[in-house]
C-alpha positions as CSV (number, residue, x, y, z in Angstrom):
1,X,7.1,28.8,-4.3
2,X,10.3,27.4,-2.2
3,X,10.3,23.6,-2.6
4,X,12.1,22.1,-0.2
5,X,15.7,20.3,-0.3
6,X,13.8,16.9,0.0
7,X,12.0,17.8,-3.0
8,X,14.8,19.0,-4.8
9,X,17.0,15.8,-3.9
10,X,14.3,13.9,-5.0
11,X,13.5,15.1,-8.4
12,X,17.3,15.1,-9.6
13,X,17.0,11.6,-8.1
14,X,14.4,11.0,-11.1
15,X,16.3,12.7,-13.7
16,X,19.7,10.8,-13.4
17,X,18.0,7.0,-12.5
18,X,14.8,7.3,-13.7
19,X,11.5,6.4,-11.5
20,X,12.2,6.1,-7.7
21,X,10.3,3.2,-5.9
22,X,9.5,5.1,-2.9
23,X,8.1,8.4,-4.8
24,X,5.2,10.4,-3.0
25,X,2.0,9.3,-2.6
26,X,-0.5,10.8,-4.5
27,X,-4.4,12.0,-3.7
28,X,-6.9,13.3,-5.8
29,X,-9.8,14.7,-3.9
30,X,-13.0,15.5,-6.5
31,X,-15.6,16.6,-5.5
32,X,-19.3,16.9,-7.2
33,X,-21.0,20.4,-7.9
34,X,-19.1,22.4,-5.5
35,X,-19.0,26.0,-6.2
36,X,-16.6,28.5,-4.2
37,X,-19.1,29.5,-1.9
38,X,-19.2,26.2,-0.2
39,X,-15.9,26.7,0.9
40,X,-15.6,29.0,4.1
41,X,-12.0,29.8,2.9
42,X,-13.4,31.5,-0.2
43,X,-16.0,33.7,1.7
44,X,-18.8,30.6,1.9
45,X,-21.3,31.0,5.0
46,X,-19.9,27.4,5.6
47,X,-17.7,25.2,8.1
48,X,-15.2,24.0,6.5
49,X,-11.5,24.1,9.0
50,X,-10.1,21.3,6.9
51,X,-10.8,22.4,3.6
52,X,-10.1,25.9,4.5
53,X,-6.8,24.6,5.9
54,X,-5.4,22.8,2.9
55,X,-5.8,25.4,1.2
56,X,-4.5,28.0,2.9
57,X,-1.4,26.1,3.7
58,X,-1.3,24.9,-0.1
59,X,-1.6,26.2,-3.9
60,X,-4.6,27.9,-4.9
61,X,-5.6,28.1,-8.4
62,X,-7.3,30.9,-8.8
63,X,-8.0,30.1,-12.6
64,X,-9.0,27.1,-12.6
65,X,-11.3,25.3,-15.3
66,X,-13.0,22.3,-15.8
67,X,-12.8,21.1,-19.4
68,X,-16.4,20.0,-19.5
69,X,-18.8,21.2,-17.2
70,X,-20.9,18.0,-16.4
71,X,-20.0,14.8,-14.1
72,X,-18.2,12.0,-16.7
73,X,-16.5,14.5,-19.6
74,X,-15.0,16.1,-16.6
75,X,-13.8,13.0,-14.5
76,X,-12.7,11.5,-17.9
77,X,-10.6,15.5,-18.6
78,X,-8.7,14.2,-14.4
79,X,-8.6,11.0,-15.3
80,X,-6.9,10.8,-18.0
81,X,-5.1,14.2,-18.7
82,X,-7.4,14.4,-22.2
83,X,-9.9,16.3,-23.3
84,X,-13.3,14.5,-23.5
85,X,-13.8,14.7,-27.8
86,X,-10.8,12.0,-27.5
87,X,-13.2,9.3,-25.5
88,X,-13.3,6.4,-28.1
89,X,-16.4,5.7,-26.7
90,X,-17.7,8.4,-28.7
91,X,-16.7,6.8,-32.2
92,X,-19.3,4.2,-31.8
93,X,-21.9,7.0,-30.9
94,X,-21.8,9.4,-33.6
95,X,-20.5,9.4,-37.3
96,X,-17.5,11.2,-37.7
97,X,-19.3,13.7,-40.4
98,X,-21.6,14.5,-37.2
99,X,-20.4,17.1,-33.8
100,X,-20.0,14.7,-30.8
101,X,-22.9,15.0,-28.1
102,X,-21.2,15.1,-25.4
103,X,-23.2,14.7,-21.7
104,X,-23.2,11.9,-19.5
105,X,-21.7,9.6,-22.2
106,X,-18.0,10.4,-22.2
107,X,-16.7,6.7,-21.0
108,X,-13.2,5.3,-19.7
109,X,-13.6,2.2,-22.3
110,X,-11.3,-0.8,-22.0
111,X,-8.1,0.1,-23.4
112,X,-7.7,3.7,-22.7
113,X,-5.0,4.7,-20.8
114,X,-5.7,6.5,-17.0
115,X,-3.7,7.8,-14.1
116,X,-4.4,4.2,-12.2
117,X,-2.9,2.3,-15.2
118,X,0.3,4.6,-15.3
119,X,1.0,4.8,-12.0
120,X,0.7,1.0,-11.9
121,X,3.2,0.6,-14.3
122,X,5.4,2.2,-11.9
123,X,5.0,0.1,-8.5
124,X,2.2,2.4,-7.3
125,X,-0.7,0.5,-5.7
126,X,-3.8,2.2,-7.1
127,X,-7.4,2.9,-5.9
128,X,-10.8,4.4,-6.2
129,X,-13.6,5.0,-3.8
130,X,-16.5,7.7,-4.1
131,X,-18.5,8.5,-7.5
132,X,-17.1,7.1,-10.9
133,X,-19.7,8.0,-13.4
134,X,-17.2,6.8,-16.7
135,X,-19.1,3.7,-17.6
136,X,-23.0,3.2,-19.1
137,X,-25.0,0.7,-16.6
138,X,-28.4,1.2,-18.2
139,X,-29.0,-2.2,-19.7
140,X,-26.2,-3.5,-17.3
141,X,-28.0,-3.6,-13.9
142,X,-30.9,-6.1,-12.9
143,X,-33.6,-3.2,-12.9
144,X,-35.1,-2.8,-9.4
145,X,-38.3,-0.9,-9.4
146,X,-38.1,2.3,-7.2
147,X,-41.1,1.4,-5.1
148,X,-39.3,-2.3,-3.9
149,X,-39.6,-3.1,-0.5
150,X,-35.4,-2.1,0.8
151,X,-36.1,-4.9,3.7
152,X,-37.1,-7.5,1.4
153,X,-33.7,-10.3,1.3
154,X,-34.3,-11.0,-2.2
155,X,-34.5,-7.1,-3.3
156,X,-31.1,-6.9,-1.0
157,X,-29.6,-9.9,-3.0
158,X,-29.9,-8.1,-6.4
159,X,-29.2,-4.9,-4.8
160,X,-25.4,-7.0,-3.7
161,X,-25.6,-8.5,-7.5
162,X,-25.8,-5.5,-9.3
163,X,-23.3,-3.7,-6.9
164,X,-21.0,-6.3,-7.4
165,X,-21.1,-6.7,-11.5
166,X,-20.6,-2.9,-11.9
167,X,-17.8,-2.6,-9.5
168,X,-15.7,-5.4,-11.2
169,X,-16.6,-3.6,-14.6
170,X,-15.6,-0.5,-13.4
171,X,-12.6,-2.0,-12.6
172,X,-11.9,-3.6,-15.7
173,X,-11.5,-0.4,-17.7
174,X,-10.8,2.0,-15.2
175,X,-6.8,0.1,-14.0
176,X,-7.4,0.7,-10.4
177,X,-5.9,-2.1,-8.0
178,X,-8.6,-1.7,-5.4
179,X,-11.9,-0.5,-6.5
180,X,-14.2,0.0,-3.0
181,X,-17.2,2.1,-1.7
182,X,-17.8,3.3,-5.2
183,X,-21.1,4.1,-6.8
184,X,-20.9,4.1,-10.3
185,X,-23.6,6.3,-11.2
186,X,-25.9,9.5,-9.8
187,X,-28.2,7.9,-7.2
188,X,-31.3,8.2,-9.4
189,X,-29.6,6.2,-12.3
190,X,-28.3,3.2,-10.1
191,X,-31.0,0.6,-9.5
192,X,-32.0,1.2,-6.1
193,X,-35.3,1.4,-4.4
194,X,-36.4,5.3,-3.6
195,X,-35.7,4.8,0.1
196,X,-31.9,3.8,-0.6
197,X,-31.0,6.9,-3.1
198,X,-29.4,8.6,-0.2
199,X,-25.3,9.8,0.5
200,X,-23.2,8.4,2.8
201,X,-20.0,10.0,2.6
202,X,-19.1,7.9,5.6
203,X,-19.1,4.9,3.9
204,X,-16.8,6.7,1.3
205,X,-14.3,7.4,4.1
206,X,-14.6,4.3,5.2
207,X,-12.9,2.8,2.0
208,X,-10.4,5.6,1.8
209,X,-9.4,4.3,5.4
210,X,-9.0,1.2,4.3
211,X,-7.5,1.4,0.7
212,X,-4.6,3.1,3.0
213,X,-4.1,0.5,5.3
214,X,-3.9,-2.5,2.5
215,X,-1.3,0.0,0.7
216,X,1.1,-1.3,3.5
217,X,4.8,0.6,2.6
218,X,3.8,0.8,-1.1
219,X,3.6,4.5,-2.8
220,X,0.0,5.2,-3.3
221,X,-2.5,6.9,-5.6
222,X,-6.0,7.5,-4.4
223,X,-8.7,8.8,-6.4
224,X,-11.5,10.3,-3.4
225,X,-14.1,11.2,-5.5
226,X,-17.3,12.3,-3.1
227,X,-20.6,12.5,-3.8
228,X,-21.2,15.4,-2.2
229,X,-22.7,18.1,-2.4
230,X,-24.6,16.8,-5.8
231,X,-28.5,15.8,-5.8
232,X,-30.4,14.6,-4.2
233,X,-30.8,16.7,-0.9
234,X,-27.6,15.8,1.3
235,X,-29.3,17.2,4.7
236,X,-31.9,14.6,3.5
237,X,-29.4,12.0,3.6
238,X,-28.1,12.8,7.0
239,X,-30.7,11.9,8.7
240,X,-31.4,8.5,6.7
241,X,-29.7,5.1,8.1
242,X,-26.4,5.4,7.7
243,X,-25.9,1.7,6.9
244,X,-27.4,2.5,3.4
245,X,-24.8,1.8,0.4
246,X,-25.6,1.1,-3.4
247,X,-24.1,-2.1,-2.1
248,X,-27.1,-3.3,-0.1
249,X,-27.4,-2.4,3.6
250,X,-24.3,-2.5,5.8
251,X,-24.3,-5.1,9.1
252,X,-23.2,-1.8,10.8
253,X,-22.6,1.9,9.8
254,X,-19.2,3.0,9.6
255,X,-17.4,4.7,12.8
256,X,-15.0,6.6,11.1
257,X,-15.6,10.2,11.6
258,X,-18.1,12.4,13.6
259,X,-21.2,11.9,13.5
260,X,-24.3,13.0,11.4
261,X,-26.1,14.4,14.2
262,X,-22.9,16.0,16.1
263,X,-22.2,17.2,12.3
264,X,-25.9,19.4,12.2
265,X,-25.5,20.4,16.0
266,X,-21.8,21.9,15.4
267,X,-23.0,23.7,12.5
268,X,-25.8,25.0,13.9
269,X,-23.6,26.0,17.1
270,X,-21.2,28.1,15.3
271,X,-24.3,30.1,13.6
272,X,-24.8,28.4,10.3
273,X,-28.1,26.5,9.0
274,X,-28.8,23.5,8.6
275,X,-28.3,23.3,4.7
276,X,-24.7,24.2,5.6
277,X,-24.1,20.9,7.2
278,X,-23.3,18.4,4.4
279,X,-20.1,20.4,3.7
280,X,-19.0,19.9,6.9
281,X,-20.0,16.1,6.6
282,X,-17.4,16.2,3.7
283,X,-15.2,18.4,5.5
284,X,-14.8,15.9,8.2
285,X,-14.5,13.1,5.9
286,X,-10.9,15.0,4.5
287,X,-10.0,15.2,8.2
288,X,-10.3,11.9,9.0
289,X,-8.2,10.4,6.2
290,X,-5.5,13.1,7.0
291,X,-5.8,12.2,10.6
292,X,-5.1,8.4,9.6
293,X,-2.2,9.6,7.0
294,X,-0.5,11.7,9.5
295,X,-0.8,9.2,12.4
296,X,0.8,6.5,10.0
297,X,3.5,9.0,9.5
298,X,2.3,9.7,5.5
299,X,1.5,12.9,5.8
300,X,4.6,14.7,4.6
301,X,4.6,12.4,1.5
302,X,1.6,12.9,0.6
303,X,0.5,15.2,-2.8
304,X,-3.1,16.3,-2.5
305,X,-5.0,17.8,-5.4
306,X,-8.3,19.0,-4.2
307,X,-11.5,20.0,-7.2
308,X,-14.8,19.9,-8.3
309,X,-15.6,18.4,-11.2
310,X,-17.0,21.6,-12.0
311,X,-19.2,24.6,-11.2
312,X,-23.0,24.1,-9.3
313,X,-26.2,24.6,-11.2
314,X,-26.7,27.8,-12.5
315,X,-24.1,27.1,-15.7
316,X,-23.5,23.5,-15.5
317,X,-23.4,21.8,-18.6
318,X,-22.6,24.9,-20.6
319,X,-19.5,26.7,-21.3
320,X,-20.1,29.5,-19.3
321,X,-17.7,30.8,-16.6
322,X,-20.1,30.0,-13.9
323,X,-20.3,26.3,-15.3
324,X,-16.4,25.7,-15.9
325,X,-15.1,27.5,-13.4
326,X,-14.3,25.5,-9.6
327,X,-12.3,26.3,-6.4
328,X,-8.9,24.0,-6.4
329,X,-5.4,23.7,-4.5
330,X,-2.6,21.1,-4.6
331,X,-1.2,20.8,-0.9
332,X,1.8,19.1,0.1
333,X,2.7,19.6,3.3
334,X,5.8,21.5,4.2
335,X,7.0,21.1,1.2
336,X,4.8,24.1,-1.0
337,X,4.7,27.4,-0.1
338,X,1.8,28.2,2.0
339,X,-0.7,30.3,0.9
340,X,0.9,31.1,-3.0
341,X,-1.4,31.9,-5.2
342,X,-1.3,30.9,-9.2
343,X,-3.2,33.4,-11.8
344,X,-2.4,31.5,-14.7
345,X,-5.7,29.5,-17.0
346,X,-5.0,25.8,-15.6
347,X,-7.5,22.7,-16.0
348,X,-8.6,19.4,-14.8
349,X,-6.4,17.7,-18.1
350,X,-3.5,19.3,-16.3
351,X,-3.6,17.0,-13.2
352,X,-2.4,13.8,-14.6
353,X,0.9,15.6,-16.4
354,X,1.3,16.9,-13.0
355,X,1.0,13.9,-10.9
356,X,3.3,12.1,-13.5
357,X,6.5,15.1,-13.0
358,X,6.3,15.2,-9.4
359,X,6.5,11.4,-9.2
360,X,9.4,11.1,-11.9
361,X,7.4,9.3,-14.3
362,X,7.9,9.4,-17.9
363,X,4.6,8.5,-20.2
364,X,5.3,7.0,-23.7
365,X,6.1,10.0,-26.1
366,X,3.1,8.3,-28.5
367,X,0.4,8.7,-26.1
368,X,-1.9,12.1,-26.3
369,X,-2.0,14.2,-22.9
370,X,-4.0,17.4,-23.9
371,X,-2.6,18.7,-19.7
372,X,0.7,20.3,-18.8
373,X,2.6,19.7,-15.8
374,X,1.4,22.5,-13.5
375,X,5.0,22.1,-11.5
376,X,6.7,25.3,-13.2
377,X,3.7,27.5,-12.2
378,X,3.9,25.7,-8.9
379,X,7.8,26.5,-8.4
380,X,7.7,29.8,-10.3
381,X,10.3,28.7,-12.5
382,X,7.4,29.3,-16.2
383,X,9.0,31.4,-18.2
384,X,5.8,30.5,-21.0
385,X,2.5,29.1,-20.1
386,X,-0.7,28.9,-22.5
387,X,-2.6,31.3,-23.6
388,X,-6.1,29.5,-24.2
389,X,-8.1,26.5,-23.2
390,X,-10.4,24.4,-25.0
391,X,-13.9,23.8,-23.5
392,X,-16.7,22.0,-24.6
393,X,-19.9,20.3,-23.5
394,X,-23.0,19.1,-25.7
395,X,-23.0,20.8,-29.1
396,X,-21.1,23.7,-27.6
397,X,-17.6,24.4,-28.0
398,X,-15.4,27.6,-26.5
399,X,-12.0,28.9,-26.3
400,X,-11.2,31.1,-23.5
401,X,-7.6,33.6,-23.0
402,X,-7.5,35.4,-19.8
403,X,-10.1,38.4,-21.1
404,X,-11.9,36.7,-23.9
405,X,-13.8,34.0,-24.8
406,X,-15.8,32.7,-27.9
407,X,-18.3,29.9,-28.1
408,X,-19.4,28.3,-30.8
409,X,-22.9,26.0,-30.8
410,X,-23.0,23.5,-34.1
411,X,-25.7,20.9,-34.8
412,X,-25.9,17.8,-36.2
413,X,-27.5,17.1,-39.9
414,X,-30.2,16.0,-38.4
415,X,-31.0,19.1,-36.4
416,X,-30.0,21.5,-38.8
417,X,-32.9,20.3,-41.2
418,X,-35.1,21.3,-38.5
419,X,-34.1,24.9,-38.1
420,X,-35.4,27.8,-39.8
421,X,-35.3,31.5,-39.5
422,X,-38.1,31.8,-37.7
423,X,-37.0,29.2,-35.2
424,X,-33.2,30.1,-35.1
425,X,-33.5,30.4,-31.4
426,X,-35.6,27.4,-30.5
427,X,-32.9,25.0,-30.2
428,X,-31.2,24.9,-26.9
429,X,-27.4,23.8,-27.1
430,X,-27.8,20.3,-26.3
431,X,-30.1,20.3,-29.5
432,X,-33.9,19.7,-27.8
433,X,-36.5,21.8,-29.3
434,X,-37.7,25.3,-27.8
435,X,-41.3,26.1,-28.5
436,X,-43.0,29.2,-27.1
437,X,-45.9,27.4,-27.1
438,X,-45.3,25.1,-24.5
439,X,-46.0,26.4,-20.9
440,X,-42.9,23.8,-19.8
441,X,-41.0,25.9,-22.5
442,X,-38.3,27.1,-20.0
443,X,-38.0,23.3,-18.6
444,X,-36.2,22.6,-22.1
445,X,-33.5,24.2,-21.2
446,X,-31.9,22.1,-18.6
447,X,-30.7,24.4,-14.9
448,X,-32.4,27.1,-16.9
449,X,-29.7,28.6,-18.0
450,X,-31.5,30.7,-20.6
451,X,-33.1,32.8,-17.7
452,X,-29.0,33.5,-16.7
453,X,-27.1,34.5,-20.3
454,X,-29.3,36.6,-22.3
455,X,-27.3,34.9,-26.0
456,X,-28.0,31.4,-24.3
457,X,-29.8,30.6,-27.8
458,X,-27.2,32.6,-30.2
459,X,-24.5,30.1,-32.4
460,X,-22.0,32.4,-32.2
461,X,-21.1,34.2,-28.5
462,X,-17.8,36.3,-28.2
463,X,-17.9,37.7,-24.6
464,X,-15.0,40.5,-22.8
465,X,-14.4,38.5,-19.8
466,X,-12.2,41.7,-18.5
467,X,-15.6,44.1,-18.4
468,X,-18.2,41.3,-18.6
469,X,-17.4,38.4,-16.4
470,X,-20.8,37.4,-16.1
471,X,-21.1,37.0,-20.0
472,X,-24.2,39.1,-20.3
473,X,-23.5,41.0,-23.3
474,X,-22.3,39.6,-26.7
475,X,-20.4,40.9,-29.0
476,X,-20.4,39.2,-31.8
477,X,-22.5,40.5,-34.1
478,X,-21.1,43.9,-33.1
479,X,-18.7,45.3,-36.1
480,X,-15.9,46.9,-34.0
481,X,-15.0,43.4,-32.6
482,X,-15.2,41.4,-35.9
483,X,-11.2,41.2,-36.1
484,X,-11.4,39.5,-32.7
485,X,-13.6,37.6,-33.6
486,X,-12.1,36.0,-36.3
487,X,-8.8,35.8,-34.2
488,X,-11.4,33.6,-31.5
489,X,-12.7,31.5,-34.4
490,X,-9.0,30.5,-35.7
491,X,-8.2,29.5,-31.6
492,X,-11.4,27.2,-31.6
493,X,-10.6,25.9,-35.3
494,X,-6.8,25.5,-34.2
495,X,-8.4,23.0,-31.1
496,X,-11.0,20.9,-32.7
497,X,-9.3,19.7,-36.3
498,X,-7.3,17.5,-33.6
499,X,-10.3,15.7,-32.9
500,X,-12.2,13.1,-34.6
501,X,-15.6,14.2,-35.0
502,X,-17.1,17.1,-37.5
503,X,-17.6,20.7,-35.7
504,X,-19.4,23.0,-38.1
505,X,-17.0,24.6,-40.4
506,X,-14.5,24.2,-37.9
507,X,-13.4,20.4,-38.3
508,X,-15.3,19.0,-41.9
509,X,-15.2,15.3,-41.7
510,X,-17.3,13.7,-44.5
């Protein structure tokens, strides 16, 4: 990659007086389940020119991972530049002589450090719009039964109540200045009558719009985390009132890009379906906050990191590739080489080290960031880069290279007093009994991800990415591939004896 002499003026700038005041602004774009096919530059039957566009004209990662393959491990991974086994919130969950459980409970508590409080630190003004999904509000919400009349003024008053309490917790922990148009949980989990549960990415927009406009001449850093194209049904959702927010119902819908019916019509006109259309929806939301950026004459100091939190259905919530693996780019414009390509393993924990380089910041030596700074891959100036990642979701944990990857499943006590021989392989990995003898037997295992990876069930996977990319056969019962096995285990051990929690006979805690 060339980086241009602005750039180049710019970061020596940094090195001999330290943090600039007027460094670029920064964007994280994260999006929810998006797999590579629901991007038309990766070959997806979608329409996508803005996407498609950033990318092309930015830096693909063509090895990208997500850490942890389910919503909140994942956005904590971005968000803080960690991997999720370091979430304190996880101490007061499980005893240390126990393997973590790690799902939707991987939480941003009060006192741990993120991207918003750093950037903070150093003059930027900070903000969040879109899908959070670090914070617990069972127990925290005034429970509104699904079947509540929407219309009724005293359902919409607790509706605004709840909305309101969650959003200043949110903010609380999380270090973001403004905190807007956010929903803090899946639909289904936020306490919302049935007829309410529906997208509106406008809305979303809306607060992106604005957060930029109260920025004023401040550097900014925006996390645009969408809620698309996640459940439930987003074609569903563009045809519901688009005045619906997990706030309560808006006065008016937001006029702030095209609309949902001109969205369906233009899909349909350039010879897509109809389930195609929520990506453009999403794609036009990116266009209209580049449209405000460039007409405010931001643009061209503007860093934006595009992901998904992590890979659709199929894998999600394992550590296969299908789960952990997502389409992302950083684009700056004219300042990156268009259309370079990077090769090299790189994650979500890498964004914040990133973020921190290209703005001149320096993060106290004490605090952990599992990341690197992906700027040397970026300007082709890494002479060394690693050689494995760590990944990990419920009681699974993996270590992948470039052609190989091991995965380890380990139980707690209490589930390894259930098992026996005979029912070894009646345990899926987030620890929920299997029993042949239940005709919702394959419902146990959650996306049905047994029906995909024939060793779903086995403790011990080793998989040849280079011949077997679709993990289908493993090898680790297989004698000729015992010594890389062993070399697979030591990688794994080598990652989780930094962490607090038990992992089998990888990390003994008492």
């Amino acid at each position: 990659m060339k980086i241009r002499s602005g750039l180049i003026i710019f970061l020596l700038g940094v090195i001999l007086f330290g943090c600039v005041e007027t460094g670029p602004n920064i964007i994280i774009i994260y999006t929810d389940d998006m797999n590579f096919q629901d991007i038309g530059a990766l070959g997806g039957k979608v329409l996508t020119p803005t996407i498609d566009s950033l990318m092309n004209q930015g830096i693909y990662f063509s090895n990208y991972y997500a850490s942890s393959a389910v919503c909140s491990p994942s956005r904590y991974n971005m968000l803080t530049g960690r991997y999720a086994s370091r979430s304190k919130a996880l101490l007061d969950q499980f005893p240390l002589s126990d393997p973590a459980f790690l799902r939707w409970n991987v939480d941003i508590d009060e006192g741990e450090r993120t991207i918003a409080h750093v950037m903070k630190e150093k003059g930027y003004f900070t903000g969040m719009v879109g899908k959070y999904h670090n914070m617990q509000n069972e127990g925290s919400q005034d429970h509104i039964p699904s079947d509540a009349n929407p219309d009724d003024p005293l359902i919409q008053a607790r509706i605004n109540a709840n909305y309101a309490m969650l959003r200043d917790k949110v903010q609380t922990s999380s270090g973001f200045d403004y905190l807007e148009n956010v929903y803090v949980n899946n639909l289904h989990a936020l306490a919302l009558p049935e007829p309410m549960r529906h997208h509106n990415m406008d809305w979303i927009t809306d607060g992106a719009l604005d957060f930029i406009d109260k920025a004023g001449n401040k550097p900014f850093f925006l996390y645009l985390a969408t809620t698309l194209p996640h459940a439930p049904a987003p074609v569903s959702s563009m045809y519901a009132d688009a005045k619906i927010t997990p706030s309560g119902m808006l006065d008016e819908a937001p006029d702030v890009q095209p609309g949902r019916m001109e969205v369906i019509e233009r899909v349909k006109g350039a010879g897509f379906t109809e389930k195609a259309a929520p990506y453009t929806w999403l794609d036009d939301a990116i266009g209209a906050v580049l449209k405000d950026l460039d007409q405010r004459g931001l643009l061209e100091n503007t860093i934006i990191f595009f992901a998904s939190d992590h890979g659709g259905n199929a894998a999600k919530m394992t550590c296969y590739e299908n789960g952990v693996r997502a389409p992302a780019f950083v684009y700056w414009k004219d300042h990156f080489e268009a259309g370079k390509k990077v090769d090299e393993i790189v994650a979500n924990i890498d964004f914040a080290p990133t973020i921190y380089e290209l703005c001149g910041i320096r993060t106290d030596p004490s605090e952990v960031i599992d990341g690197s700074s992906l700027l040397p891959l970026m300007n082709g100036s890494a002479t060394k880069w690693r050689e494995s990642l760590f990944l990990e979701i419920t009681y699974s944990r993996a270590v992948v290279t470039r052609d190989w990857k091991y995965m380890a499943v380990r139980f707690p006590k209490s589930i390894q007093e259930q098992i026996t021989a005979e029912n070894n392989h009646h345990f899926n990995q987030e620890g929920t009994r299997f029993s042949a003898n239940n005709p919702e037997a394959k419902l146990v295992v959650r996306y049905h991800a047994d029906t995909l990876y024939p060793a779903y069930f086995d403790r011990d996977q080793l998989y040849d990415l280079s011949r077997d990319p679709y993990e289908q056969v493993n090898l680790a019962g297989k004698d000729q591939y015992q010594d890389k096995l062993k070399e697979m285990k030591q990688l794994l051990k080598d990652y989780v004896e930094e962490f607090p929690h038990s992992f089998g006979e990888f990390n003994i805690k008492k």
